[in-house]
N, C-alpha and C positions, 0 to 999 in steps of 0.2 A: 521209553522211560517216562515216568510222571513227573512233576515240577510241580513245587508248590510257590507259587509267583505272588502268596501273601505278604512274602518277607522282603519283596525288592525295595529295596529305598529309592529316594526322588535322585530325581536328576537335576546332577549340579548347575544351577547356571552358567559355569565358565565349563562346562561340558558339553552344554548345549550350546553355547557361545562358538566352541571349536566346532561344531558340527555345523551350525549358521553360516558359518563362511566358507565351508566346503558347497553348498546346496545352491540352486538358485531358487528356490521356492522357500517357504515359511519353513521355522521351528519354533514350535512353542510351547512351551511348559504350561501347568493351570497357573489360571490366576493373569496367563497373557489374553490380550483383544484379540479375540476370534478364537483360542482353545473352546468356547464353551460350543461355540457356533460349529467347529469338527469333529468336535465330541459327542455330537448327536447323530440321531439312527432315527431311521423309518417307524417303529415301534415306540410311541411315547412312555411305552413298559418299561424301558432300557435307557440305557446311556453307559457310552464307554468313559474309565475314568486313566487312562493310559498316565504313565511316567512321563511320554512325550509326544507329541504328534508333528511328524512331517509332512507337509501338505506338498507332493512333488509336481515336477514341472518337466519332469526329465529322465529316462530312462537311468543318466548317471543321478540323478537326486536319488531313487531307488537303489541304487547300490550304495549311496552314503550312510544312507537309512540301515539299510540292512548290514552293514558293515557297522554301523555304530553298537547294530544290538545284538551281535555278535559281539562284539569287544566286550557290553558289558553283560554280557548273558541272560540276556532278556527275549523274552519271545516277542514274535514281532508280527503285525494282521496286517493285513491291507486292506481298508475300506474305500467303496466309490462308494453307492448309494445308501449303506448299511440297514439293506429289506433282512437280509438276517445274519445275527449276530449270536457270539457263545461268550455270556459271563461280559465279565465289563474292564478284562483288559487291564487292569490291576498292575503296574510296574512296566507294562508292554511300549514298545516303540509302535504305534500306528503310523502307517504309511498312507494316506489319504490319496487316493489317485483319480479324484473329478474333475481335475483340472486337463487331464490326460485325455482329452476326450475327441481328440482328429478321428473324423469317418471320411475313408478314400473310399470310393467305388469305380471298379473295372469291371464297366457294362460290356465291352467286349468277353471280358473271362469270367463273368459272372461270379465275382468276388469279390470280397468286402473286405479293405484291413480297419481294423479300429484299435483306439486306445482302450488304456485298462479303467477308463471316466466315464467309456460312453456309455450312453442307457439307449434303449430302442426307440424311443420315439422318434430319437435323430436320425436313427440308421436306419427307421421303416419311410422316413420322410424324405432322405436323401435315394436309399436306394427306388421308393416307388416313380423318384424322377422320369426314370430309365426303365418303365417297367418291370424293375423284379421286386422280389421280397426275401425277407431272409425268415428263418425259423425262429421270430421271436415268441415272446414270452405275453399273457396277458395281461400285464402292469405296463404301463407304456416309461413310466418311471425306473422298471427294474435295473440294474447295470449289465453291460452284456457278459462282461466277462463272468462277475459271479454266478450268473443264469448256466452261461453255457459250460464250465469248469463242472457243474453240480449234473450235468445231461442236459436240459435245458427241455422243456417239454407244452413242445408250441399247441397252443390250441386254437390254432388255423390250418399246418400245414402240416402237423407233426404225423401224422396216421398214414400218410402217403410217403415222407420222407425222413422218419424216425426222429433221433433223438439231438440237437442240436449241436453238440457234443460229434456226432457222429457224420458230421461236415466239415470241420475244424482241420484248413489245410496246414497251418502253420502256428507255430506261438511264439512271442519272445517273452522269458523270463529271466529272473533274476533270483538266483538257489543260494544258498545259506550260507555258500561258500562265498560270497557277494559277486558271482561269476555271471554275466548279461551273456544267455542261451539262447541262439535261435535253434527251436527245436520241432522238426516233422519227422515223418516216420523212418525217414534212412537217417538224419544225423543221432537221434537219440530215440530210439525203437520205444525203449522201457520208461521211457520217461513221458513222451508223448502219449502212451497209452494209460499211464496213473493219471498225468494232467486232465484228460478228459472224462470226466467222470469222478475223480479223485480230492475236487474241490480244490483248498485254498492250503493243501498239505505239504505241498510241496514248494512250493517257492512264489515268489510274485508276480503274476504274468504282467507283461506293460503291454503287450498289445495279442491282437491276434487275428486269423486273416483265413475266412470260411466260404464256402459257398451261398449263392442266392439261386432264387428260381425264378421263372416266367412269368409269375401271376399279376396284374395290375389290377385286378375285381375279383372279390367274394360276393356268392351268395352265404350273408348270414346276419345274425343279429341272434335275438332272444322273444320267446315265447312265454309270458307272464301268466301263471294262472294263481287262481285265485288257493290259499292251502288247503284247503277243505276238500279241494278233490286231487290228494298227490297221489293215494292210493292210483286213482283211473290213471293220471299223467306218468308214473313212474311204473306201472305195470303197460303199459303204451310204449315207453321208452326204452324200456328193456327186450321189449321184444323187438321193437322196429330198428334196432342199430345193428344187430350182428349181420341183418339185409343188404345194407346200407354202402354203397364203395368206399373205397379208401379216400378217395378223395374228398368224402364226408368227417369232418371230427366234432364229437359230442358230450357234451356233458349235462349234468341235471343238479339243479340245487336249491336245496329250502330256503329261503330267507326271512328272519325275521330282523326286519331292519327298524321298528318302533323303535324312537329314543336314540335312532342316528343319522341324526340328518346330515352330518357331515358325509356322508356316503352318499355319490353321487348314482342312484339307483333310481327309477322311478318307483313313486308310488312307497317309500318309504316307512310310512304308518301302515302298511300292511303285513298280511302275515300271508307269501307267496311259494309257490312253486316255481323257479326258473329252468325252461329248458333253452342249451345256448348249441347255437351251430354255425358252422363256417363249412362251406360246400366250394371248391376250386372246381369251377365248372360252369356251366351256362343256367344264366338265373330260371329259366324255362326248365329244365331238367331239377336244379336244384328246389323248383317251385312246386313241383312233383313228386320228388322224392319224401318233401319234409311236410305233403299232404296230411300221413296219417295221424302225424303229433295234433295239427292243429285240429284233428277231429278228437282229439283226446279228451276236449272240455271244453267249454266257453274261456275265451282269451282276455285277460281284463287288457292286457297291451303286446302287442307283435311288433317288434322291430326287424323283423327278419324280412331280409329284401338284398336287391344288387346292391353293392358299394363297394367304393375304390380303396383299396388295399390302406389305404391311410385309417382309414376308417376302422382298423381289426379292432381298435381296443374300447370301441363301445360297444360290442356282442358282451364281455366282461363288466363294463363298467366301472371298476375295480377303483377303491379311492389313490387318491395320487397324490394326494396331500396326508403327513404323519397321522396317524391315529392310533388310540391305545387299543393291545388286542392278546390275546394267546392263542397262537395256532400250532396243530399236531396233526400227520396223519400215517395213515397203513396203505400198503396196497391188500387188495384184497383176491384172492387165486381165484374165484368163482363168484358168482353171483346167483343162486338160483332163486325160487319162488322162496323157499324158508327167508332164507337171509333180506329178500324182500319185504318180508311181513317183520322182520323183526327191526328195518331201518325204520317202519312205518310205526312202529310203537315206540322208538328211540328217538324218532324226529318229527312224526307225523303231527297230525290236528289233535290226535288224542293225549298226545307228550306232555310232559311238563318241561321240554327241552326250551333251555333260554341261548342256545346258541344264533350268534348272529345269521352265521352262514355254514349251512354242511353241505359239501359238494360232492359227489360220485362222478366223476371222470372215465370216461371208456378208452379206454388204448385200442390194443391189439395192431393188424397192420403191417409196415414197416418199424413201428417202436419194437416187435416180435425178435427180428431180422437184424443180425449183427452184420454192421458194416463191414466195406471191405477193408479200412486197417480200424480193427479190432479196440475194442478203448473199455475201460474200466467202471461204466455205467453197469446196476448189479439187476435192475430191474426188466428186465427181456422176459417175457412170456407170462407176465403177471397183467390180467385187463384190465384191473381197475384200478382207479386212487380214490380215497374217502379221505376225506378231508375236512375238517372240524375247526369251526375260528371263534373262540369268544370275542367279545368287546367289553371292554372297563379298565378301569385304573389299577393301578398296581397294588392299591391296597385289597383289593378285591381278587387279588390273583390267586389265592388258595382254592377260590369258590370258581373262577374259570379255569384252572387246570382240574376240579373235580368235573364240570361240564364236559371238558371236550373228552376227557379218559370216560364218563359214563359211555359216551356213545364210543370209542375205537375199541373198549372194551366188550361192549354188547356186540360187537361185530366180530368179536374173536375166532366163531369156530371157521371164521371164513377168511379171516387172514394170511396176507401171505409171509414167505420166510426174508425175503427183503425187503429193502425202504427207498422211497425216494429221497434225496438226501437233500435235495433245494427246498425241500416241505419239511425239515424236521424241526423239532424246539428246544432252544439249550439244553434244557435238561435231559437231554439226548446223547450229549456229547461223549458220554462215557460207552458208546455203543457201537460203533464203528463194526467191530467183525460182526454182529447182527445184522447191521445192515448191507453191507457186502456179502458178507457168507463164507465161509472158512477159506475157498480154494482162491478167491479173487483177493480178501483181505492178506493172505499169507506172499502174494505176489505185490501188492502195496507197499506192504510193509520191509519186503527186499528193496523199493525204490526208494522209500524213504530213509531207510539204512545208508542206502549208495548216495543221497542228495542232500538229505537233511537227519546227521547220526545224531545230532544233540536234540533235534526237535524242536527247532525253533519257531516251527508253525506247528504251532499246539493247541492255538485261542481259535480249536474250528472242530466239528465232530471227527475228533483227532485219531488218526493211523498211527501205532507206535512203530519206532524202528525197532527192523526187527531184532534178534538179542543174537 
């Protein structure tokens, strides 16, 4: 069902006042100290402007929450780090869960519980204590839970061990019925497998509890070249990956980063080629294998070398601090020499493309390879992601969503029929069975029927229950 949440009214103070005393954590309406400060999102595009925001402390904080906006029929989101967000939340109860943020690690069982606060960089700092790693994300700021709910699509470790999501022993959440679920594949089959892959549609996770793996060293980092020769680097790259083992994961990206320095990238005033790798392997092997890039063109900078798993999220570089931007992308079913020459006119030297960064991502792999219990991630057997990011302000956002649509557009005859759903941009939102695809969205939409009939996680690239 749709909802039009223009028409919510505010929330009364002695209504939030009864909610206050139920909670141990904050309630705050606008206009309180500190609403402005959890009403902000990673994207200085944005900002939620919610009815109320609860900042929880507590698994029952989250079911007060969600019980409040229940009562008054209001849809209700739940933000840690809010890297991506849909619309701004208008009448909504937000549930703010960064405060949630305990990482346990059982280096015995090679398993990690976290709250629904944490981000990776805690959980790749903690768990590389002991030797492992988990399938995180390239933003070291991302949250893990919104990462891994979405598939989560590691680019370090993701090509050998699939899709984040597809490790995921356990979750506890909190469903609309304001009911606290521990839920894996024998206590609730149908729900466990929407939850992963399914996003933020179904209810609230507070915590969740996956596997890690062995790794304490990568060989990798990035291969800087200068843009004027991406045609040689990206005709190099494409052929040299499908070579390449699993335990290889690669991507390639243009950057033009003039005009942002806040972006921690070297060499910033230029106008580059980035190829990036993470090899689980012996730096001697992996120094061999990622030969033929570097013969690909003179290097203006190589990072690429051993380092300790701490270390994954400077092969990305990725900023970590808010910045304004709009990002969109497709995956794409093939890639052949056509579709090559036509990225190279769409973002090459010769472009008039003012995109900050466009990336091409190669899968394949175990991202191919459905797990042994099964989960609701729609992208399997699709190799690539393209990936498209302006930078500017919001007043300038008609002219960066016409940037980044030239290029996903020009890449059309090669597109594939689903999305990756951690990559999409509000304006997307209305799009859900596209990106799933009829036979996985129609089984969605039976679990959200069965968990959430009125739809009260609606503020996300929303699955309707079904009628």
């Amino acid at each position: 069902m749709t909802s039009d949440d223009s028409a919510l009214s505010s929330v009364l103070p002695e209504e939030a006042a009864v909610l206050a005393a139920t909670v141990a954590g904050s309630v705050l309406l606008p206009g309180d100290e500190g609403y402005d400060d959890e009403r902000a999102v990673f994207n200085l595009n944005h900002g939620l402007e919610p009815a109320l925001i609860v900042v929880a402390l507590s698994e029952a904080d989250v079911q007060a929450a969600v019980a409040f906006a229940a009562g008054q029929h209001r849809p209700a989101l739940a933000v840690s780090t809010g890297h991506q967000m849909v619309g701004r939340a208008h009448g909504a109860v937000v549930i703010a869960t960064h405060r949630m943020d305990d990482v346990a690690v059982d280096a015995a069982g090679r398993t990690a519980r976290v709250g629904a606060g944490a981000i990776w960089s805690e959980v790749v700092k903690k768990t590389a204590a002991v030797g492992l790693a988990p399938l995180n994300g390239s933003n070291p700021t991302v949250g893990v839970a919104g990462y891994t709910l979405g598939g989560g699509l590691s680019p370090t470790l993701g090509r050998s061990h699939g899709y984040a999501a597809d490790h995921v022993r356990s979750l506890d959440v909190v469903t609309a019925d304001g009911e606290l679920r521990h839920v894996d594949a024998r206590s609730d089959p149908d729900l466990f497998w929407a939850l992963r892959g399914g996003k933020g549609n179904f209810g609230v996770v507070t915590a969740l509890e996956f596997d890690l793996f062995p790794v304490p060293r990568l060989y990798g980092g990035a291969l800087y070249f200068p843009g004027e020769r991406m045609a040689d680097v990206l005709r190099a790259w494409t052929a040299w990956y499908p070579g390449t083992p699993e335990t290889m994961v690669s991507s390639i990206a243009v950057l033009r980063l003039a005009g942002q320095p806040e972006l921690p990238v070297p060499l910033h005033e230029e106008f580059l080629v980035a190829v990036r790798v993470a090899y689980n392997g012996q730096a001697a092997d992996g120094e061999r294998i990622v030969a033929p890039l570097r013969a690909a063109a003179p290097a203006v900078l190589d990072t690429v070398a051993d380092m300790p798993y701490t270390k994954a999220a400077t092969i990305h570089n990725e900023p970590t601090e808010p910045v304004p931007y709009y990002e969109r992308s497709i995956m794409l079913r093939e890639f052949p020499a056509q579709a090559q020459d036509r990225l190279l006119q769409l973002a090459g030297p010769d472009s008039e493309s003012t995109l900050v960064i466009v990336e091409l991502r190669a899968l394949g792999g175990a991202w191919d390879r459905e797990p042994a219990v099964p989960n609701a991630v729609a992208t399997r057997g699709l190799p690539y992601v393209l990936l498209g990011v302006a930078g500017g302000p919001v007043s300038d956002e008609p002219q960066l969503k016409e940037s980044v649509a030239e290029l996903l557009d020009g890449m059309e005859p090669w597109r594939g029929d689903r999305r990756l759903v951690n990559n999409l941009a509000p304006d997307e939102a209305g799009d859900a069975a596209a990106i799933y695809g009829a036979e996985r969205y129609k089984r969605l939409a039976a679990v959200k029927k069965a968990y959430d009939p009125a739809n009260m996680f609606r503020l996300n690239h929303n699955v309707q229950p079904a009628a």
